[in-house]
DRENTORDO-71099 format. One record per residue (C-alpha): x, y, z; chain; residue in one letter. Coordinates in steps of 0.1 Angstrom, whole numbers, plus 5000, padded with zeros to 4 digits. Each point is the difference from the previous one (the first is absolute). Layout:
! residues N
<banu><px>X</px><py>Y</py><pz>Z</pz><mol>A</mol><type>A</type></banu>
...
This chain:
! residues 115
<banu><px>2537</px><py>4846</py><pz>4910</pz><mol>A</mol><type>X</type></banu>
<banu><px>4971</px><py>5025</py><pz>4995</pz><mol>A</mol><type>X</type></banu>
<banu><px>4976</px><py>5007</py><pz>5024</pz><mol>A</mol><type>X</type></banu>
<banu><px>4973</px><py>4980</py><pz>4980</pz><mol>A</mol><type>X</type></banu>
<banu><px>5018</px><py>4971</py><pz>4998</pz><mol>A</mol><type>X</type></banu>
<banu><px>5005</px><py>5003</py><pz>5039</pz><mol>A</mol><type>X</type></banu>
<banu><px>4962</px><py>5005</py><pz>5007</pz><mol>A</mol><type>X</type></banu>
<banu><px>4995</px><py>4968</py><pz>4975</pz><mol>A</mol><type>X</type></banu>
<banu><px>5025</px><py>4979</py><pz>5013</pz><mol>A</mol><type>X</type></banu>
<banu><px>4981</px><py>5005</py><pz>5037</pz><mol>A</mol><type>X</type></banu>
<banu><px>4966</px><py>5006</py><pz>4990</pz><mol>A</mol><type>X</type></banu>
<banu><px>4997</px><py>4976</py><pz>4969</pz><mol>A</mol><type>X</type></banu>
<banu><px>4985</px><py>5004</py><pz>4965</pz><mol>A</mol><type>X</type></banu>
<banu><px>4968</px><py>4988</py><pz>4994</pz><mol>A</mol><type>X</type></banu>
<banu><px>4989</px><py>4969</py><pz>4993</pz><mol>A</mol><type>X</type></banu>
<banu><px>4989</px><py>4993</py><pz>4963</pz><mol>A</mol><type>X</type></banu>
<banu><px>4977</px><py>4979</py><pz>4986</pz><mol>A</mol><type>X</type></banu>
<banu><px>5017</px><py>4972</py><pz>4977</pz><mol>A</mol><type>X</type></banu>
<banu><px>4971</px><py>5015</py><pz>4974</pz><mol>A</mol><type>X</type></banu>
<banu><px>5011</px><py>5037</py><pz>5005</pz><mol>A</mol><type>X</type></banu>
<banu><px>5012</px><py>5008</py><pz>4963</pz><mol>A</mol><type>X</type></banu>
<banu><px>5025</px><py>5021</py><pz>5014</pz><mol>A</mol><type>X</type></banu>
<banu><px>5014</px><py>4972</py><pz>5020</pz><mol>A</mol><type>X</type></banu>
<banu><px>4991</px><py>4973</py><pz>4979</pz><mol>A</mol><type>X</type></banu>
<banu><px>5033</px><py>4999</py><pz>4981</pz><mol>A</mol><type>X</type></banu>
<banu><px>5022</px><py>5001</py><pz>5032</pz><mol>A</mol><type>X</type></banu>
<banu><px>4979</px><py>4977</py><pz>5017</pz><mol>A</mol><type>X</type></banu>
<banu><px>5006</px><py>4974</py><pz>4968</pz><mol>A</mol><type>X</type></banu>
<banu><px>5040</px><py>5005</py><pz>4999</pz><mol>A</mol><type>X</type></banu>
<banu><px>4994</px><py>4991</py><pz>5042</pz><mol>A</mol><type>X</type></banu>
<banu><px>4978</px><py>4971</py><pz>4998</pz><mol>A</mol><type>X</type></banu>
<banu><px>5028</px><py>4981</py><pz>4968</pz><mol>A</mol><type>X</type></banu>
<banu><px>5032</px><py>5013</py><pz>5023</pz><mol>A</mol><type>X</type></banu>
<banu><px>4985</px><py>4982</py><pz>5029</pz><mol>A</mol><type>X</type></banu>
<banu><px>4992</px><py>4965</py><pz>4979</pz><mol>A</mol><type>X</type></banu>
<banu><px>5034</px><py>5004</py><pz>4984</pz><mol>A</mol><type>X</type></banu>
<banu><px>5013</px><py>5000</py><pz>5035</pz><mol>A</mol><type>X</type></banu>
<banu><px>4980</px><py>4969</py><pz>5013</pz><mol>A</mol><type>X</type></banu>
<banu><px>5009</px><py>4982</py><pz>4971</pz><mol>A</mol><type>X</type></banu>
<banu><px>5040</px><py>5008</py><pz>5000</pz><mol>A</mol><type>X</type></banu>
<banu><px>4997</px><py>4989</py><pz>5037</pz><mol>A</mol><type>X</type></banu>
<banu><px>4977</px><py>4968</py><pz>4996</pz><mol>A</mol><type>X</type></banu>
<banu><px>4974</px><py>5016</py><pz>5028</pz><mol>A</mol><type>X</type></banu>
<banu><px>4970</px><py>4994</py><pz>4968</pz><mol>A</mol><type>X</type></banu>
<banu><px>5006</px><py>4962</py><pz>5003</pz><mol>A</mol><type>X</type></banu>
<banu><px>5003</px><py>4998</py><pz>5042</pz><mol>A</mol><type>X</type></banu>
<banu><px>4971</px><py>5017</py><pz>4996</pz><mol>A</mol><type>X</type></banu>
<banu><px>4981</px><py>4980</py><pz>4980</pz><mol>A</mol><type>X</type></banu>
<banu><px>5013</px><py>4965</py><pz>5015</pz><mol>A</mol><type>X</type></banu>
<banu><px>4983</px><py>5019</py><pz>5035</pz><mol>A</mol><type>X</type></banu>
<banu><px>4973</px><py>5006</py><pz>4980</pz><mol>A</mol><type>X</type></banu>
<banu><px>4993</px><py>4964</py><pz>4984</pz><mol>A</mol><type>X</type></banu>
<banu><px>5007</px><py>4981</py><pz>5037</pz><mol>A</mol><type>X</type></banu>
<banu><px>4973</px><py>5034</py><pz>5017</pz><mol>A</mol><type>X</type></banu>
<banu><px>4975</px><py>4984</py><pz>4975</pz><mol>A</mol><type>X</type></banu>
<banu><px>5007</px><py>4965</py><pz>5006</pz><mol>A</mol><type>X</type></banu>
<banu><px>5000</px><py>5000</py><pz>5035</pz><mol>A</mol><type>X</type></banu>
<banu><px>4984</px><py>5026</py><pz>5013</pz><mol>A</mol><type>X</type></banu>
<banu><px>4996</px><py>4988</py><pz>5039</pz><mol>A</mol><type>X</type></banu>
<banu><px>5037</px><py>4991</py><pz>5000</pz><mol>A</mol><type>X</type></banu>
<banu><px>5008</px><py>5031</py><pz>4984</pz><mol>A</mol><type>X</type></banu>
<banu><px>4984</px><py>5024</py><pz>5027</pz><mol>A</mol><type>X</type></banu>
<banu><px>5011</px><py>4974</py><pz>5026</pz><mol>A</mol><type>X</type></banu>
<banu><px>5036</px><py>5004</py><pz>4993</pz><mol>A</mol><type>X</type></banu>
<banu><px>4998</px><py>5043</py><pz>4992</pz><mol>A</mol><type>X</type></banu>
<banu><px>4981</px><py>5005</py><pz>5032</pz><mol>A</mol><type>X</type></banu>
<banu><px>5019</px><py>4973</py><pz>5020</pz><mol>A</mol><type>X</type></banu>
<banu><px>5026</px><py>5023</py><pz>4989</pz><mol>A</mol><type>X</type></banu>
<banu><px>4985</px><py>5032</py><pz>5012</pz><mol>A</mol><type>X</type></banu>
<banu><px>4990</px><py>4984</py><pz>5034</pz><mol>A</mol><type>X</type></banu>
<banu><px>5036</px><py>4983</py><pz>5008</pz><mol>A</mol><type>X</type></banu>
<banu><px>5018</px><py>5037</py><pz>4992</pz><mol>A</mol><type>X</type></banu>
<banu><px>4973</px><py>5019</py><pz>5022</pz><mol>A</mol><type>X</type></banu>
<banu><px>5010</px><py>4971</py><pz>5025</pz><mol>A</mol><type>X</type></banu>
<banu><px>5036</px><py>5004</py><pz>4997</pz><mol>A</mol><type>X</type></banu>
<banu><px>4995</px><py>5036</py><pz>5007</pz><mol>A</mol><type>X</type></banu>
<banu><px>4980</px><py>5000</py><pz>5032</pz><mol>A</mol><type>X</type></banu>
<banu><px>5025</px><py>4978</py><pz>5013</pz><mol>A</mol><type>X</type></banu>
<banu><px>5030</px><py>5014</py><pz>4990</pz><mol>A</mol><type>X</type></banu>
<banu><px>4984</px><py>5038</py><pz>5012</pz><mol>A</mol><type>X</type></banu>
<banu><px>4989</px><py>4982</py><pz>5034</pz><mol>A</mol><type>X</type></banu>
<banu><px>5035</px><py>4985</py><pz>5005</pz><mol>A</mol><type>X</type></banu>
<banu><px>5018</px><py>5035</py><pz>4994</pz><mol>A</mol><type>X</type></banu>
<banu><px>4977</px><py>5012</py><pz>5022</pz><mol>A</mol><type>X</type></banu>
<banu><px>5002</px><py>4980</py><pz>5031</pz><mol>A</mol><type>X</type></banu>
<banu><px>5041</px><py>4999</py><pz>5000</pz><mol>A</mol><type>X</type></banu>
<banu><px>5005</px><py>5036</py><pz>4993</pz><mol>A</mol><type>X</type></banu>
<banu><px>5022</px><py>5013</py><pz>5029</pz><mol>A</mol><type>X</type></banu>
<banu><px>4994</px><py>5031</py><pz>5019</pz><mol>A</mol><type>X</type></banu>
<banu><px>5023</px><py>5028</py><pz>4991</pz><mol>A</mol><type>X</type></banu>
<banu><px>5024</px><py>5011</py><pz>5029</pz><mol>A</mol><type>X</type></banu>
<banu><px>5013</px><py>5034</py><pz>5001</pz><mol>A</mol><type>X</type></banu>
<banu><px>5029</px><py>5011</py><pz>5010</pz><mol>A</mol><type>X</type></banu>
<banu><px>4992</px><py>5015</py><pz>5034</pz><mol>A</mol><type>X</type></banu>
<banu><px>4980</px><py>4966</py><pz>5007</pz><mol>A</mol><type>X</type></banu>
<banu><px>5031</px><py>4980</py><pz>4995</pz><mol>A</mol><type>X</type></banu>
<banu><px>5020</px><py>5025</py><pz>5023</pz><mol>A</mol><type>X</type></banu>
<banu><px>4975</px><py>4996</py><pz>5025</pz><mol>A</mol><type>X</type></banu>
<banu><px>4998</px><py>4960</py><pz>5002</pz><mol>A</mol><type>X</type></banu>
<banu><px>5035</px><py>5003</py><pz>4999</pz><mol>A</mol><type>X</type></banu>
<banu><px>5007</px><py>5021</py><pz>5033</pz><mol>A</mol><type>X</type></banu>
<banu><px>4971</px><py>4978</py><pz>5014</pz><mol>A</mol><type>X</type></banu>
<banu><px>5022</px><py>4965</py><pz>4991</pz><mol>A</mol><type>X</type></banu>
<banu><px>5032</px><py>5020</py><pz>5017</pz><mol>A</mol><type>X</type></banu>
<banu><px>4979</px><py>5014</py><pz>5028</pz><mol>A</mol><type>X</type></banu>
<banu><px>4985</px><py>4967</py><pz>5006</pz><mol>A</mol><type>X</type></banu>
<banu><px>5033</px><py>4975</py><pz>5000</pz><mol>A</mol><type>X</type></banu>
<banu><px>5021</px><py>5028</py><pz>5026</pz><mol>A</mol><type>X</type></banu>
<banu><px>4968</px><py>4994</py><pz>5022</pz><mol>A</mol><type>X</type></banu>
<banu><px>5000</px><py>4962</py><pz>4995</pz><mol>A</mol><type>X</type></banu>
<banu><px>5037</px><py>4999</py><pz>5009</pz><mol>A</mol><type>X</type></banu>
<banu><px>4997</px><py>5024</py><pz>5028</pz><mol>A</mol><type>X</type></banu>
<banu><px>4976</px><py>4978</py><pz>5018</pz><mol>A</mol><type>X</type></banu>
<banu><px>5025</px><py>4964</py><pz>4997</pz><mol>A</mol><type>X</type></banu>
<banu><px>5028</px><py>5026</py><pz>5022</pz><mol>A</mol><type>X</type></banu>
């Protein structure tokens, strides 16, 4: 891969204008490959049944999108704050030496004390 192709995969090209003549062409053959897609995968007619029922019902229509919206920004906080308060502490090793020689320490005293 050349340089330029490098510097235009990270930087980007330009965006054209659908009117550019130099881009017009290209940006033609784009536009038919992308209905040619929706209509091999039936997207056009999900789209327009979403369509007819956004026009038909237009409370019940931003009802259900943005009841949508607010029950996955719900499900998120709670789901973040849940992680969050049963996330355990992380021991290291010399910590769990230490409460180790503490438990040993502590049951030779406790059965030095019943003699």
């Amino acid at each position: 891969m050349s340089v330029k192709g490098i510097r235009r995969m990270l930087v980007g090209e330009d965006m054209p204008d659908k009117d550019d003549p130099k881009y017009k062409e290209r940006y033609e053959r784009e536009v038919a490959a992308g209905r040619k897609f929706a209509r091999t995968t039936r997207i056009d007619l999900a789209a327009a049944k979403v369509q007819g029922l956004a026009n038909a019902h237009k409370t019940l229509f931003l009802v259900i999108v943005f009841g949508f919206v607010a029950v996955c920004f719900g499900f998120n906080i709670y789901r973040m704050a849940r992680y969050y308060s049963h996330q355990q502490t992380a021991r290291t090793a010399t910590e769990i030496q230490d409460s180790v020689l503490k438990a040993r320490h502590h049951q030779i005293m406790k059965g030095d004390n019943r003699q």
